[in-house]
N, C-alpha and C positions, 0 to 999 in steps of 0.2 A: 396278745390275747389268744392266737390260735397256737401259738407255743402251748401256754400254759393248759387250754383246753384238751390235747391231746397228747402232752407229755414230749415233744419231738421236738428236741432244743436244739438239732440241726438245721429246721425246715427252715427254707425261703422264698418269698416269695419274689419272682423276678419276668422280664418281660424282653423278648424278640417277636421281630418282625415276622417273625414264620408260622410259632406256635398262638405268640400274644403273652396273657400273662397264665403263670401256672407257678404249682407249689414243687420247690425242688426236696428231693430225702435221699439221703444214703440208702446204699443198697441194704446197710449193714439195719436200717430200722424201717426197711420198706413195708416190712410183712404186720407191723404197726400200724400200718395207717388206717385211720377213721375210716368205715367202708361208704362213706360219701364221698370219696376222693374216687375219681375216674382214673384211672391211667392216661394220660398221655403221648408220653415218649419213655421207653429205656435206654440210659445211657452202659456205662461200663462201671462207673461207683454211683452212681444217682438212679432216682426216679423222679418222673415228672408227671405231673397227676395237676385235675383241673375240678373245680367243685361250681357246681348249679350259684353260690352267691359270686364267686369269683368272675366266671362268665357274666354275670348280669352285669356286674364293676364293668368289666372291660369293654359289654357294647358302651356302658355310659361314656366311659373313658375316650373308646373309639369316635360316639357320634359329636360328642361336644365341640369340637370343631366347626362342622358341618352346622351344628345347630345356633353355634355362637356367629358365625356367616351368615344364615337366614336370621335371626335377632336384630342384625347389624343393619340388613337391608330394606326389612319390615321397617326399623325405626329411619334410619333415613330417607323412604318416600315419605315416612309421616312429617318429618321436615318439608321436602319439599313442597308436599300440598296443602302445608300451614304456609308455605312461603310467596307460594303461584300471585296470589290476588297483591301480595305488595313487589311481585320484582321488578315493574318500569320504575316503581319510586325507589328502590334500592338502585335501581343501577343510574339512573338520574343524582341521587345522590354521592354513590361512588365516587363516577365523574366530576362531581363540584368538590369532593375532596383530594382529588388526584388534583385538578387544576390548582387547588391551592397550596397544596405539598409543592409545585413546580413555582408558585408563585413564590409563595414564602423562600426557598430556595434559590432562585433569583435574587432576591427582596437582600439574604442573607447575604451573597457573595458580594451583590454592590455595593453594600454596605459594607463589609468586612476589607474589600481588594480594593476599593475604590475605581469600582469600574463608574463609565457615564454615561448618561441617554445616547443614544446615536438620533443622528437627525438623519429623514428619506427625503430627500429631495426630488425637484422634477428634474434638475440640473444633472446630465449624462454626466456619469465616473463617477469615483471614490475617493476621496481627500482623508486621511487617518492621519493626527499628526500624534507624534510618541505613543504609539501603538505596540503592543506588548504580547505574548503569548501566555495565553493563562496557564499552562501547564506548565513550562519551561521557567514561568516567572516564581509559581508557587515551589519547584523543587530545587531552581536557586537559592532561595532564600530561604527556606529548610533547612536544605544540607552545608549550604556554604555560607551561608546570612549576607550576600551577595546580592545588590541589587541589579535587577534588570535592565539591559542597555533597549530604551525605545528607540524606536522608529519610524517617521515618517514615510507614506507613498502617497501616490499622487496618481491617478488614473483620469484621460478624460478625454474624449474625442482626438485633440492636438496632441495626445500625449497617449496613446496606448498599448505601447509595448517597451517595456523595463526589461534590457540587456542585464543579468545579474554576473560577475566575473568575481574572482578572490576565491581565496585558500577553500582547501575541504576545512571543515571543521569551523568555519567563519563564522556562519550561522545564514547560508542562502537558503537553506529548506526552512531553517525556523522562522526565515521573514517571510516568505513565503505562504507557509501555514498559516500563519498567525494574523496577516490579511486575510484568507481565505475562512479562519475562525472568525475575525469580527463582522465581516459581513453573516456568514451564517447565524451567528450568534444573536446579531438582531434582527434579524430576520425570522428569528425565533422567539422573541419580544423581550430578551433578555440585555440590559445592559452589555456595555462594551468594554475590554481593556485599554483605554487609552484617552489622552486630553480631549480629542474632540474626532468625533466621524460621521461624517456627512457621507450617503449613502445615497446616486442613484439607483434607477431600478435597475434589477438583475433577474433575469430569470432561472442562468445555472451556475454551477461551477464543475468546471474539470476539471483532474487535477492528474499528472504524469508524473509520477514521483515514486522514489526507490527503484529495486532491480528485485525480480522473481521471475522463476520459470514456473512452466506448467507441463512437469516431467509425464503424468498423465493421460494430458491430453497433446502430449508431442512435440510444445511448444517453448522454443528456449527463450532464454530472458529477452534476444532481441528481436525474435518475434511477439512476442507480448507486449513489451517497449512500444510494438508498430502498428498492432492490433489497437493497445488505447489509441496511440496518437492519429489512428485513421481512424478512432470515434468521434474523437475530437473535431477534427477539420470536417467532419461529415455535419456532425450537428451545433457546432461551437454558433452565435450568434454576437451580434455588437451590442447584445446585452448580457455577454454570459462573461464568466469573471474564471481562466485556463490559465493553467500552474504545470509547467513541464519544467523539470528537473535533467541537465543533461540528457537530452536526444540524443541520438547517436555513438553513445560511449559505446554500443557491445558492437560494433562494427571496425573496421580500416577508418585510419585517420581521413584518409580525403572521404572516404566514403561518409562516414559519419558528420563530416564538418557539411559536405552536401547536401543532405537528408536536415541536417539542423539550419540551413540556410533557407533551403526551399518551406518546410515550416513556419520559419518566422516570416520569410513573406508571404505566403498565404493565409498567416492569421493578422498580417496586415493589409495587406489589398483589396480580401476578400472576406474574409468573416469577420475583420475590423472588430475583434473582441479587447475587452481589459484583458491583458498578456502579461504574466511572470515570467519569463526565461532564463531560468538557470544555467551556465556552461562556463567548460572550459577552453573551449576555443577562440582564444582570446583572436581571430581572425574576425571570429562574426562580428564584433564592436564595429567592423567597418561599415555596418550594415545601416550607423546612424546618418551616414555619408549619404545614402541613397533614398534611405523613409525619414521622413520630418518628422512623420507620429512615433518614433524607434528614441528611448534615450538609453543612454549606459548609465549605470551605478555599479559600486564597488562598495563589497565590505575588506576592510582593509585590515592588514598584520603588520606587526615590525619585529625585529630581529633582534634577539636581546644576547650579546656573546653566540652561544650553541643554540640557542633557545629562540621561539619564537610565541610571542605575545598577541593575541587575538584580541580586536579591538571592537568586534562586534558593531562596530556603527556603518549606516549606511551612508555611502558619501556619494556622489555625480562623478560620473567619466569612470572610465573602462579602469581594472585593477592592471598592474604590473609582472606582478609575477603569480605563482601559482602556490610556492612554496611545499611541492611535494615532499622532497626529500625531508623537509623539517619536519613536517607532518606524519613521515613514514616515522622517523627517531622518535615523536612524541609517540607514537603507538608500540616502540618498543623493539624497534628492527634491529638485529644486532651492529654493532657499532662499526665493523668492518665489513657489512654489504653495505652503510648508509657511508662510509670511506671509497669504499669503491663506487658507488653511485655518482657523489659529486665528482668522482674524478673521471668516471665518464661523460656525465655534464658540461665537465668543464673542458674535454673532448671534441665532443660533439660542436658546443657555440664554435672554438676556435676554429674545428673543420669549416665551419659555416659561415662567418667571418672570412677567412682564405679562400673560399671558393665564391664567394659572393653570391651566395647561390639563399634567395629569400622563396616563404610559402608562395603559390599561387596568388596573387590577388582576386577572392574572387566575386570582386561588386564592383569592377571595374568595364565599363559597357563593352561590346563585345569590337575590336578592332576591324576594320573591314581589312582582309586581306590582298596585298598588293596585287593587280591585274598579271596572267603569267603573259610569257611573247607567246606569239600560236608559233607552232610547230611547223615544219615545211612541208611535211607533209598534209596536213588540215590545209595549209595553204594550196597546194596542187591540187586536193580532192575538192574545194569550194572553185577553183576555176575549171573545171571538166564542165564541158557544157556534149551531156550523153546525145543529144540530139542531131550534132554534128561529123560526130566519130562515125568512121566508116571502122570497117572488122579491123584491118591493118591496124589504123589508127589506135585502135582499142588493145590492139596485141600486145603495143608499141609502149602504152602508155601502163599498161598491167604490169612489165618488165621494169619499167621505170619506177613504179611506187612502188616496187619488190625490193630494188634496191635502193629505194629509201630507207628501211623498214629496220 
């Protein structure tokens, strides 16, 4: 339109942050222009000119923002002070539908997974018999159509601390969890995965489990490992339901087997808590030798040709072997460091073997050490009777325990 009004089939209208918006024209038809055109800016081929309607556009333009911001604001207090007088009944409301979204969800999974009521008893400990991991069990049988291998535990004054031994990859963290889930789980009024769980009372759960450091705050994996497990022994009670997962790995062997020993008896002697203990020391199992409330279980493996087959159940009495090396092949180690591995292995036992040389025992009570002979000199100093000696005597007798000496 303002082409056609003024004949200027170059002009445009166009817009920066400097000037705003304005009409551009060739130099060559500047002397053209409608003399309601302001000047501007001159460039080198252009002119840039501004007009009384164009300015009025562009405060609109400018303030619309600003103005659609104040609109937006006006209209939402007017919500909220149509809202004030009913929000204890909306937020009362809410809440009854939040609780029944949890419910029905619930409702949904026990029905769908065949989970079952759990019973709370007055009766101290936890009885789960085929007991399962909801998570572990649902991505089974997704991906693999693989059912889930249950299992039993057993917790209860006579019985409170499970030795857990067998391969990485066995499933000691997943049995582990998966009791520590069905207790939470109904605890949270929600069905259980498994045939039957009887539940006394619990008031917590700790759990020690995986390896991270705390580069930040200074702290490497096995100080963190020792920071929980001194929260644990600080507040653990004989109603709290503690899940430690290899103690003492980021240490020395004897060091770590140490540190893992004196834990499990102090979560026995003294905090007398439900106790999971995962490890591979397979030395601690001696440990049921000495606590009557201490039992071992094993998740067990066998060896198929090169290959080794995880059998995921949990059986009574300490595991046998550890099954690293197969473990390391199954994760992809090249085939001539897991060659040279066993044939260090097989090294090493025969060194040990030939030398007869076994680990410490260390839940063996402490031997009193054989009485020494006394020395002849102890002996001469316990007959000096100082009272007697005249100065000679004393010269006499100095020279003499000199050449004892």
């Amino acid at each position: 339109a303002e082409k056609a009004r003024t004949g200027l089939q170059n002009l445009k209208v166009e817009y920066n942050s400097v000037h705003g918006f304005y009409i551009e024209i060739s130099r060559a038809q500047a002397e053209n222009a409608p003399p309601e055109y302001r000047r501007r800016q001159t460039l080198k081929n252009a002119e840039r000119f501004i007009t009384p309607e164009l300015k009025t556009f562009e405060d609109k333009v400018l303030s619309a923002n600003d103005r659609a911001l104040a609109r937006e604001k006006m209209l939402y207090e007017q919500v909220l002070d149509t809202l004030i007088p009913f929000v204890v009944a909306l937020q009362i409301n809410s809440g009854a539908v939040a609780s029944l979204d949890v419910l029905c969800c619930f409702a949904e999974r026990a029905e769908s997974l065949d989970y079952v009521q759990p019973q709370f008893t007055q009766t101290a400990g936890i009885e789960i018999i085929a007991g399962r991991h909801p998570v572990v069990e649902s991505i089974s049988v997704a991906n693999n159509g693989q059912s889930f291998i249950a299992n039993d535990v057993l917790l209860n004054p006579y019985r409170q601390l499970l030795l857990i031994t067998g391969p990485n990859m066995g499933g000691k963290s997943t049995f582990m969890r998966q009791t520590a889930l069905i207790v939470l789980l109904a605890h949270c009024g929600c069905f259980v995965p498994a045939n039957v769980a009887k539940i006394g009372e619990i008031d917590r759960i700790f759990t020690r489990i995986g390896a991270s450091d705390d580069l930040a705050g200074g702290r490497s994996t096995f100080m963190v490992e020792m920071t929980e497990t001194a929260n644990i022994l600080h507040n653990a009670t004989d109603k709290s339901l503690v899940l430690l997962d290899e103690i003492g790995r980021g240490t020395s062997t004897f060091d770590g087997l140490s540190l893992a020993w004196a834990v499990a008896k102090q979560l026995l002697d003294r905090n007398k808590s439900y106790t999971l203990f995962a490890t591979h020391y397979f030395e601690l199992t001696r440990i049921v030798d000495e606590a009557k409330q201490a039992a071992n279980v094993h998740l067990d493996a066998v060896e198929h040709g090169n290959n080794i087959v995880f059998m995921h159940k949990v059986e009574e009495g300490a595991a046998q072997m550890s099954y690293g090396i197969q473990v390391a092949q199954l994760a992809g180690i090249p085939k001539t460091v897991v060659a040279i591995a066993k044939r260090k292995l097989t090294q090493l036992e025969n060194n040990q073997i030939a030398q007869n040389t076994q680990q410490p025992d260390m839940f063996i009570n402490e031997i009193e050490a054989e009485p020494l002979l006394p020395h002849p000199l102890i002996e001469a100093l316990e007959a000096i009777q100082p009272d007697d000696l005249t100065p000679k005597m004393a010269l006499d007798l100095l020279y003499k325990i000199k050449s004892m000496l």
